[in-house]
DRENZA-374321 format. One line per 8 residues: number of its first residue (from 1); for each residue x, y, z of N, C-alpha, C, O. Coordinates in steps of 0.1 Angstrom, whole numbers, always signed. Atoms other than C-alpha are relative to their C-alpha. Layout:
NUM> X Y Z X Y Z X Y Z X Y Z  ...
//
This chain:
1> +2 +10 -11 +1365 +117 +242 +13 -8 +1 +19 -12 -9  -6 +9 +3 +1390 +97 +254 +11 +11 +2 +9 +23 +2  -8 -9 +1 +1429 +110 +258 +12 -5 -5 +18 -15 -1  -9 +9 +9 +1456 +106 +234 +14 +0 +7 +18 +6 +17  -9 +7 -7 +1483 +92 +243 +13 -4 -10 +12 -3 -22  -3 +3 +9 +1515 +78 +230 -2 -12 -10 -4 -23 -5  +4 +11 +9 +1510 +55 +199 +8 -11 -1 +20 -11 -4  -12 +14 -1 +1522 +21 +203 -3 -3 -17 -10 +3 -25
9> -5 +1 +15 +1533 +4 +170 -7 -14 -1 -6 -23 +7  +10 +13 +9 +1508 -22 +150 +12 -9 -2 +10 -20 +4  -7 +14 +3 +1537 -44 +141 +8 -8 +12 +14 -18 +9  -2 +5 -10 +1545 -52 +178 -13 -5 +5 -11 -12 +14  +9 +1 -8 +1506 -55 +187 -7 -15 +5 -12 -25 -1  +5 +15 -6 +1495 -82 +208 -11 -13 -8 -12 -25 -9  +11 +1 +7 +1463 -81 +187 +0 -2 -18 -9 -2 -26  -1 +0 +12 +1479 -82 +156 -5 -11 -11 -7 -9 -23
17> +5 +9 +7 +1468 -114 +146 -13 +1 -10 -14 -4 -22  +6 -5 +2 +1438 -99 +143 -5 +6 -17 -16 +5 -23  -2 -2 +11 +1445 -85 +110 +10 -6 -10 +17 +1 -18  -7 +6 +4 +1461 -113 +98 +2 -5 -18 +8 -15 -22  +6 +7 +10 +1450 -116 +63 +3 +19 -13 +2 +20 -25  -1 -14 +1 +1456 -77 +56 +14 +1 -9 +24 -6 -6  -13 -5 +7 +1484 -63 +30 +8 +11 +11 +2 +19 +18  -9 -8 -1 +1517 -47 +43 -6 +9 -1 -17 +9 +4
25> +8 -10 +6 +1507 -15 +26 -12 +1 +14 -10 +11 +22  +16 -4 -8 +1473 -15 +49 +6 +0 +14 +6 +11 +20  -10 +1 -11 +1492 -24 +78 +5 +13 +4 +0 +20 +13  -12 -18 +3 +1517 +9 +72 -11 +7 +3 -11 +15 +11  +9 -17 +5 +1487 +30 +64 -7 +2 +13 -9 +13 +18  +8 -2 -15 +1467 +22 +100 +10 +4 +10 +8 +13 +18  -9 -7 -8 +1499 +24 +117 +4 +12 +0 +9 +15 +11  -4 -16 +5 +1507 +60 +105 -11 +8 -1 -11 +20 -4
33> +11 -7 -4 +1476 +70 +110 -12 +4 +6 -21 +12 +4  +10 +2 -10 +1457 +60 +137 +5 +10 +15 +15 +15 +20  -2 -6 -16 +1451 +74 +170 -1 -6 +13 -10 -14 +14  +0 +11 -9 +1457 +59 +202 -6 +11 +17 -2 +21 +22  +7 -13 -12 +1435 +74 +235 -5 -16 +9 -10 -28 +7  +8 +9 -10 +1426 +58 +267 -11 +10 +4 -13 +21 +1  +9 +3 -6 +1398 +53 +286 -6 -4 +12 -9 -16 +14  +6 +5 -15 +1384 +54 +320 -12 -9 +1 -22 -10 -6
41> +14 +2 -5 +1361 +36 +337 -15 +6 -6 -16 +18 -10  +17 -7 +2 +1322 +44 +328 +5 +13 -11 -4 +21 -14  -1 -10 +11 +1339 +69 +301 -5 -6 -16 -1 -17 -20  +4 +2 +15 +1321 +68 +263 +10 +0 -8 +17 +11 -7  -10 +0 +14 +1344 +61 +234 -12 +2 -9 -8 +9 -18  +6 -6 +13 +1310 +67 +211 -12 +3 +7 -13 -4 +16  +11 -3 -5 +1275 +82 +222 -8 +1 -14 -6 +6 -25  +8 +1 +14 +1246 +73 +201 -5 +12 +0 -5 +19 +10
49> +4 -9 +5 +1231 +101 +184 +11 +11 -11 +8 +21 -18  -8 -8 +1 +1266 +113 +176 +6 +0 -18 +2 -11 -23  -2 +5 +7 +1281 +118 +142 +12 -10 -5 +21 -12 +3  -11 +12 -1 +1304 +89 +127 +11 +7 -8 +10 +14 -18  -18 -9 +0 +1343 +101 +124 +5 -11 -1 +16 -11 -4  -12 +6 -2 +1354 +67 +128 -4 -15 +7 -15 -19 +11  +5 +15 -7 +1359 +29 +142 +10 +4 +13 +17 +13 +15  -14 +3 -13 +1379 +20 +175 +2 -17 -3 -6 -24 -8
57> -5 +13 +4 +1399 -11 +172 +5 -1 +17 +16 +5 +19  -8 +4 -12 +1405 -24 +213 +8 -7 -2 +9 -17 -9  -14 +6 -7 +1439 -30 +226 -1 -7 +13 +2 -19 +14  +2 +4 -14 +1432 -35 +262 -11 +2 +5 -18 +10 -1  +15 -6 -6 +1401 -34 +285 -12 -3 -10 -11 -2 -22  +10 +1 +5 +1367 -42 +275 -14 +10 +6 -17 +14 +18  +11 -9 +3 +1336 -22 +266 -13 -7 -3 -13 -17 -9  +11 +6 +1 +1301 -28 +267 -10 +8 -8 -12 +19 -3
65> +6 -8 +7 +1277 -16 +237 -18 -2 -1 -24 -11 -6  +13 -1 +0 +1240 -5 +243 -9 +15 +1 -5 +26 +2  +7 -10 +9 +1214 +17 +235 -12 +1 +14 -14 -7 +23  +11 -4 -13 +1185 +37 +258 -13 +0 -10 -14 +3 -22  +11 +1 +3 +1152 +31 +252 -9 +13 +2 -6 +21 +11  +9 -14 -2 +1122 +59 +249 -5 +0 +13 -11 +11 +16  +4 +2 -14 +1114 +49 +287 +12 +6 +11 +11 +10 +22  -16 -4 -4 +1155 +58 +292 +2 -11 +7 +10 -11 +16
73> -7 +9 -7 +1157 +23 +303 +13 -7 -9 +13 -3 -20  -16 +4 +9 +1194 +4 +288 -3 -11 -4 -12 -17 +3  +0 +9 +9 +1195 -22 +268 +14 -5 -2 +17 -3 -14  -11 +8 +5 +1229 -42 +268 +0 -8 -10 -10 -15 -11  +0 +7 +11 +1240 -58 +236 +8 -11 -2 +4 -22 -4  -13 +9 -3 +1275 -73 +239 +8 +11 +7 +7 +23 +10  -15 -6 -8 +1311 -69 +253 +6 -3 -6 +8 -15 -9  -17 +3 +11 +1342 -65 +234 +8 +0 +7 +6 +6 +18
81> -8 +4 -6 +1368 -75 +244 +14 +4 -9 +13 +6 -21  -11 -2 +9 +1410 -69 +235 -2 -10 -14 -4 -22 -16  -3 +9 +15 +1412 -74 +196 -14 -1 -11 -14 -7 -22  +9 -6 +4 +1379 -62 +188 -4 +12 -7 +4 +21 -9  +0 -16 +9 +1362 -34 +166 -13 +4 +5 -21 -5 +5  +10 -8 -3 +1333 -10 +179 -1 +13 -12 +9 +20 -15  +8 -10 +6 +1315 +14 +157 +2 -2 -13 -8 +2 -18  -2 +6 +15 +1324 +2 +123 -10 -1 -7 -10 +3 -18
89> +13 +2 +8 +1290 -9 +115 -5 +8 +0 -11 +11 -10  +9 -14 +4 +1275 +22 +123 +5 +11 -12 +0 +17 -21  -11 -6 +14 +1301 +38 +101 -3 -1 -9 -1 +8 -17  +0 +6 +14 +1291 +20 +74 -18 +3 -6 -23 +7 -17  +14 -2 +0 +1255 +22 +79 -5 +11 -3 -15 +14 -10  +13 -17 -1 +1247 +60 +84 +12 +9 +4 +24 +7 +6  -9 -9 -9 +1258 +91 +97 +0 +1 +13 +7 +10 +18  +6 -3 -16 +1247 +91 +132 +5 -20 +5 +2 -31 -1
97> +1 +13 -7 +1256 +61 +156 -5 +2 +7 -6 +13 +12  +12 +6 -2 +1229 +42 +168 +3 -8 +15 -7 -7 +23  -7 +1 -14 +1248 +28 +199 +3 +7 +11 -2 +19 +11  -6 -5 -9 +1266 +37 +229 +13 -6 +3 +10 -18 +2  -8 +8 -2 +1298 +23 +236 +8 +6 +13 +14 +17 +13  -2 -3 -14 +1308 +25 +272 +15 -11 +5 +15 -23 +2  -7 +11 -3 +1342 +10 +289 -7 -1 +13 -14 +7 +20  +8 +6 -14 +1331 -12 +319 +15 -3 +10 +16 -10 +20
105> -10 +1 -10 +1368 -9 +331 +12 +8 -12 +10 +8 -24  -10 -7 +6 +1401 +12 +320 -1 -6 -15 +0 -18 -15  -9 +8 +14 +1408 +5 +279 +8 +9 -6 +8 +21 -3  -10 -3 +10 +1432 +12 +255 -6 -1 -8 -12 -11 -10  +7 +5 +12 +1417 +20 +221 +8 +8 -13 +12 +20 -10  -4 -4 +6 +1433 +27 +187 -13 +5 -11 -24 -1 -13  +14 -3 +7 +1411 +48 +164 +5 +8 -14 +12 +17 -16  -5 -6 +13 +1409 +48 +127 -8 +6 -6 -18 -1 -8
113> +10 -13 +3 +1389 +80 +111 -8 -8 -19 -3 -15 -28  +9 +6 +5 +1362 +70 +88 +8 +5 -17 +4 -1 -26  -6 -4 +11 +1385 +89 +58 +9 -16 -5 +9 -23 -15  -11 +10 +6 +1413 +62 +62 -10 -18 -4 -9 -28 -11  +6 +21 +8 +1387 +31 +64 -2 +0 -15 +5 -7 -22  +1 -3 +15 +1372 +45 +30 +9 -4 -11 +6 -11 -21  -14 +3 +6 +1407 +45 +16 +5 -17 +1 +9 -23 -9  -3 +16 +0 +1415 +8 +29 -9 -10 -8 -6 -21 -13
121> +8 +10 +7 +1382 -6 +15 +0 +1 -12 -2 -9 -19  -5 +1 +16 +1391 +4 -20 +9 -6 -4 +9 -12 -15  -15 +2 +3 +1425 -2 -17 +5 -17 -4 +11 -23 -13  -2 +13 -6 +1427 -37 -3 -11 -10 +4 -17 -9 +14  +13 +8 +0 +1400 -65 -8 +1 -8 +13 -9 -9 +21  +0 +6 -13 +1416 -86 +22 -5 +6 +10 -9 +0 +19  +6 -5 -9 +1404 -60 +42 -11 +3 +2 -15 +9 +12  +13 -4 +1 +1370 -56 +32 -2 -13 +1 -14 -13 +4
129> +1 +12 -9 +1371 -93 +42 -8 -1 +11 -18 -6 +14  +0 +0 -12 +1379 -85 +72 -14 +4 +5 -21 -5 +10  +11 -5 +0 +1350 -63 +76 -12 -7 +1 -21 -7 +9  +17 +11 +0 +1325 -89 +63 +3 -7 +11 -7 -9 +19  +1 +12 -11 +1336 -112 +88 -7 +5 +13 -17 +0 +18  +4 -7 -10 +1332 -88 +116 -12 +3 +1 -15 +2 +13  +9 -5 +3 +1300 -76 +104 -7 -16 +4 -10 -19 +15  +3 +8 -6 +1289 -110 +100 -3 -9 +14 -13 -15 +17
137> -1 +3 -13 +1299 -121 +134 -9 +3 +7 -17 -5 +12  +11 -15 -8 +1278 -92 +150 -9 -3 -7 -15 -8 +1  +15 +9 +2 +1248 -105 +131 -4 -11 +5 -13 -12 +13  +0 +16 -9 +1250 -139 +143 +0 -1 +16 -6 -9 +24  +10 +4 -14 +1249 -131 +175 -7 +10 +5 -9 +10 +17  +12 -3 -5 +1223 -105 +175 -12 -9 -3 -23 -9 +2  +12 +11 +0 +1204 -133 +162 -1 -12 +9 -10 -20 +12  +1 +11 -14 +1215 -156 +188 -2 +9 +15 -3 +3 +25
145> +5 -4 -10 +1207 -130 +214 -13 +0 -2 -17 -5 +8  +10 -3 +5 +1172 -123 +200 -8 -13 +2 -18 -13 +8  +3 +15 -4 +1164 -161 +201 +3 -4 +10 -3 -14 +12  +2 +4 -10 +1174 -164 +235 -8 +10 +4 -19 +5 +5  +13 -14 -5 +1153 -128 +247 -8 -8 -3 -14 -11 +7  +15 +0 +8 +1124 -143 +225 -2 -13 +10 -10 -9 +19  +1 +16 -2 +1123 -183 +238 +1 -3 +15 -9 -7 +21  +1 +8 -8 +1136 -190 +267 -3 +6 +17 -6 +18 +20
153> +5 -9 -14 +1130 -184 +305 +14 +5 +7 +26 +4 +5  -12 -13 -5 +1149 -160 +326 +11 -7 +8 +20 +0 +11  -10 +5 -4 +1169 -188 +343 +13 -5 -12 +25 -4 -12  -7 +5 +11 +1181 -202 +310 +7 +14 -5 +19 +14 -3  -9 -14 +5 +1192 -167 +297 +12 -1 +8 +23 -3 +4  -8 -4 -9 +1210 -162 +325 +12 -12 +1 +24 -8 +0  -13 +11 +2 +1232 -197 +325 +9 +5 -14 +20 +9 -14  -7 -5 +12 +1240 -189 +287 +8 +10 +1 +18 +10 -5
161> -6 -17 -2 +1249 -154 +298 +15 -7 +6 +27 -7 +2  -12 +2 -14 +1272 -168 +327 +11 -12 -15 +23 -9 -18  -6 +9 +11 +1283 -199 +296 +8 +8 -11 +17 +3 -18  -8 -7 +10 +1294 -171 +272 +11 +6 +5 +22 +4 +0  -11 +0 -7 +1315 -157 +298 +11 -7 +1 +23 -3 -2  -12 +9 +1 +1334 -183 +301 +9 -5 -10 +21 -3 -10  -7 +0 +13 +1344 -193 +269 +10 +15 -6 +19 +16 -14  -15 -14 +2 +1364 -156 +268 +6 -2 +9 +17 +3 +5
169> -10 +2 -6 +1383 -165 +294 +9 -10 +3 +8 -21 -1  -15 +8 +2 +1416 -180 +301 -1 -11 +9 +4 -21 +4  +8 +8 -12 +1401 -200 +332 -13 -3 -1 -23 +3 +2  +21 +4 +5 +1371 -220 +321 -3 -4 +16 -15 -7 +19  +6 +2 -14 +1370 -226 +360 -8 +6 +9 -16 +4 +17  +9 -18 -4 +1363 -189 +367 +1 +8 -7 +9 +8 -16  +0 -14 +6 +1358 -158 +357 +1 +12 +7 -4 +11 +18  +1 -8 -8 +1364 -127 +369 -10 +9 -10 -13 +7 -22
177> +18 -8 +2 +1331 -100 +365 +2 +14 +1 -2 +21 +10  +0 -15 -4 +1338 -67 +358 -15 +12 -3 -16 +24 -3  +15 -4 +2 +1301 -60 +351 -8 +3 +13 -6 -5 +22  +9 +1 -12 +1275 -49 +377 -15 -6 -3 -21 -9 -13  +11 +11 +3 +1245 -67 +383 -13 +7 -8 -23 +0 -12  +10 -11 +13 +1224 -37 +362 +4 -4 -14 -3 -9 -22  -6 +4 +12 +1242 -43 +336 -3 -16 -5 -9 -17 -15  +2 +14 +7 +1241 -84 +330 -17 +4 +2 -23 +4 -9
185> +15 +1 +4 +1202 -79 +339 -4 +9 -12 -15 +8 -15  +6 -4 +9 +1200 -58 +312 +6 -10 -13 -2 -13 -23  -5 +11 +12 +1219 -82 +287 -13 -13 -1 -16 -17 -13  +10 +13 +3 +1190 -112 +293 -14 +9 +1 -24 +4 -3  +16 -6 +2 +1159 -83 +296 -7 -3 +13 -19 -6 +14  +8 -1 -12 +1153 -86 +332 +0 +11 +12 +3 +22 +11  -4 -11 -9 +1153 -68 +361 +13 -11 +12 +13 -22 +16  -4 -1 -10 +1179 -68 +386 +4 -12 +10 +14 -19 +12
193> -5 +7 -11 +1168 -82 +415 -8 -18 -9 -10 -27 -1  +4 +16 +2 +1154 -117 +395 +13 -1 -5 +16 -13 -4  -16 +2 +5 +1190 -115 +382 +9 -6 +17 +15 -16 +20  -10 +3 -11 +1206 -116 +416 -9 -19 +9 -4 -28 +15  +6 +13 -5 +1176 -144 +426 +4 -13 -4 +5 -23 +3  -4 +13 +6 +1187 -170 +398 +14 +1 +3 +16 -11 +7  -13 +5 -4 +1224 -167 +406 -1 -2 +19 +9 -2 +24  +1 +5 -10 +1215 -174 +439 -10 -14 +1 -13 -23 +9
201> +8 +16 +3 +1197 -202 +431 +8 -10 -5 +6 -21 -1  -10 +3 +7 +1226 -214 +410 +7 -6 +11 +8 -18 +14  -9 +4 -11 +1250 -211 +439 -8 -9 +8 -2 -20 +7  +10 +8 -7 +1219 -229 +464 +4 -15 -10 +10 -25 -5  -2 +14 +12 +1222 -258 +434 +16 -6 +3 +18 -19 +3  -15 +3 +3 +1262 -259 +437 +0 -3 -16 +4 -13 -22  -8 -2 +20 +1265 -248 +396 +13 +7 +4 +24 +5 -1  -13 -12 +2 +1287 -220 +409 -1 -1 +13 -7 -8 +22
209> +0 -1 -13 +1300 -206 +434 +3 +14 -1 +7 +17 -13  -1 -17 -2 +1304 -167 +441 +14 +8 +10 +15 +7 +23  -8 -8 -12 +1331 -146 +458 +5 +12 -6 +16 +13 -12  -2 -16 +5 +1328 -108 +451 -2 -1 -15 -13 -6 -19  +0 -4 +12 +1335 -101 +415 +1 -12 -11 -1 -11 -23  -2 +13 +4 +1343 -139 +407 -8 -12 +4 -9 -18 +14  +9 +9 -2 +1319 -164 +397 +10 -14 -8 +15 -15 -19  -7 +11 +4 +1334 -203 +401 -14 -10 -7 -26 -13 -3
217> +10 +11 +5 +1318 -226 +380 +3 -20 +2 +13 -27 -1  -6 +16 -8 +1315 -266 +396 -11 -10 -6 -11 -22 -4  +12 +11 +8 +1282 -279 +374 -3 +9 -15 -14 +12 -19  +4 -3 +12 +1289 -265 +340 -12 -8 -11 -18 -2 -20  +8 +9 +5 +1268 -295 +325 -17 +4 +4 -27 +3 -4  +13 -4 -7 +1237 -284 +347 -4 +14 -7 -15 +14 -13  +2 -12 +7 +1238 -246 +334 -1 -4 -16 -9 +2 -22  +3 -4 +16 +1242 -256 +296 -19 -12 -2 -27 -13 -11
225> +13 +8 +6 +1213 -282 +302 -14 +9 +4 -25 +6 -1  +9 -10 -5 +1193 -254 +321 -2 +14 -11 -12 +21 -10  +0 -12 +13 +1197 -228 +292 +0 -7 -13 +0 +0 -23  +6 +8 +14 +1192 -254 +264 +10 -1 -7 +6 -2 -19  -6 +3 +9 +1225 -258 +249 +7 -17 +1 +6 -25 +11  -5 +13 +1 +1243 -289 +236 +10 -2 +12 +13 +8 +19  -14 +3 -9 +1271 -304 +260 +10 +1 -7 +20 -1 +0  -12 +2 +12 +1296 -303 +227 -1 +19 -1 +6 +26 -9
233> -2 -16 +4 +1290 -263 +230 +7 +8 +10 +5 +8 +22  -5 -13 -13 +1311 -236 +248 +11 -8 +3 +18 -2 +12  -13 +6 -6 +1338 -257 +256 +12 +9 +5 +22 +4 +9
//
């Protein structure tokens, strides 16, 4: 999957911070032996059922990870974003991944084979750190997505949704949306068209404002008090 490409070099990487805590030595060893492959549009970097070979570590472009249900309906989970890790936990878990991992626009992914992780988690404790952190992370917020699914109502989901957005980007004023509206209704467990009704309700409100692929936000205080979070959150 995916098509290799030439290998840019870990000690220039944008993302390098990323593994900031990591030995030289570990450093060298991912650089010399990872693989670097892009990714189209709607192309899989992992299909669940498949066996596990391996993590991807994004460079560029973000991916969306979710799973089909026995009905074949989808189930969105999250979105990674540059400087991220996908498949790692399944890696670790089993042989078979349990995901799907889909890009939702062009990425760049380096990918390191489940031989060399093996080798780094022995090798180097800062990096089995790393790992926990990651891991951790990705617990925390399937349990903050699960608590909003479980609790609240489908407008509240939906602000949060639009409120997480924001906080990844560089412009807390807007965002650009490279998701389709199938997709976010499946991130809060709805359908569709009540997805497209509450952000029209939003816009009707003057929370946001809409133009194509870009949603402006003009009553962030109203969406975090409509989805139940603090005013000291998401900043």
């Amino acid at each position: 999957m995916g098509i290799e490409n030439e290998i840019p070099d870990c000690y220039f990487c944008p993302n390098r911070h990323k593994f900031k805590c990591i030995s030289l030595d570990t450093l060298e060893k991912i650089n010399s032996t990872k693989k670097f492959r892009l990714f189209r549009k709607n192309e899989l970097l992992i299909q669940e059922g498949t066996k596990t070979n391996g993590f991807y570590f994004i460079k560029s472009g973000c991916v969306r990870i979710f799973r089909n249900s026995s009905s074949g309906k989808e189930q969105t989970f999250s979105i990674r974003r540059p400087g991220e890790w996908v498949g790692f936990r399944d890696l670790l878990a089993g042989k078979t991944f349990v995901q799907n991992v889909e890009a939702i626009e062009n990425v760049e992914a380096c990918f390191i084979s489940k031989e060399v992780l093996n080798e780094l988690m022995e090798e180097d404790s800062n990096f089995q750190m790393e790992i926990l952190k990651q891991m951790a992370t990705e617990w925390k917020q399937l349990e903050d997505q699960t608590l909003t699914l479980g609790t609240k109502q489908v407008h509240g989901k939906i602000a949060e949704l639009l409120i997480s957005f924001r906080t990844t980007s560089p412009d807390k004023s807007e965002i650009e949306l490279n998701l389709t509206r199938e997709i976010m209704a499946s991130m809060v467990g709805t359908s569709t068209e009540t997805l497209v009704r509450a952000l029209s309700d939003f816009k009707h409100r003057k929370w946001i404002k809409i133009r194509k692929n870009r949603i402006c936000f003009l009553n962030v205080d109203a969406l975090k008090e409509i989805s139940g979070l603090k005013t000291t959150t998401y900043h």
